[in-house]
Phi, psi and omega in degrees: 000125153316113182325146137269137184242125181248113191266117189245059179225174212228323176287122196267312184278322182277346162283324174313279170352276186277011147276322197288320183317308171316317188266352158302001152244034187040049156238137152331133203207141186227159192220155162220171187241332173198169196308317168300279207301325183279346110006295202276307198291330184284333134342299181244018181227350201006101176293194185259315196225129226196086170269104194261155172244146191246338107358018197266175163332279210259340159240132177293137197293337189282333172291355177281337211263334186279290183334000000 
């Protein structure tokens, strides 16, 4: 089974980056665009791994982190 990565970043092209790097290296990738939604996805999928943009919209990456 393939790791899962749960990707947290708001920049659309460098989250694209770092999935294609991952999954040429066989992990498994979840992608959110902001602090909720990446919450919601770790929540209910609990990756392996957890790449935070600390930098987000709508929550600051360190409270997704208190969270």
């Amino acid at each position: 089974m393939e790791p899962l990565v749960l990707i947290v970043e708001d920049d659309k092209t460098i989250r694209h980056f770092i999935r294609v790097s991952l999954e040429t290296q066989r992990y498994a990738c979840l992608e959110a665009e902001n602090g909720q939604l990446g919450l919601s996805l770790y929540t209910s999928r609990q990756p392996d791994v957890l790449i935070l943009d600390l930098g987000l919209p709508d929550i600051d990456g360190i409270e997704v982190i208190h969270r």
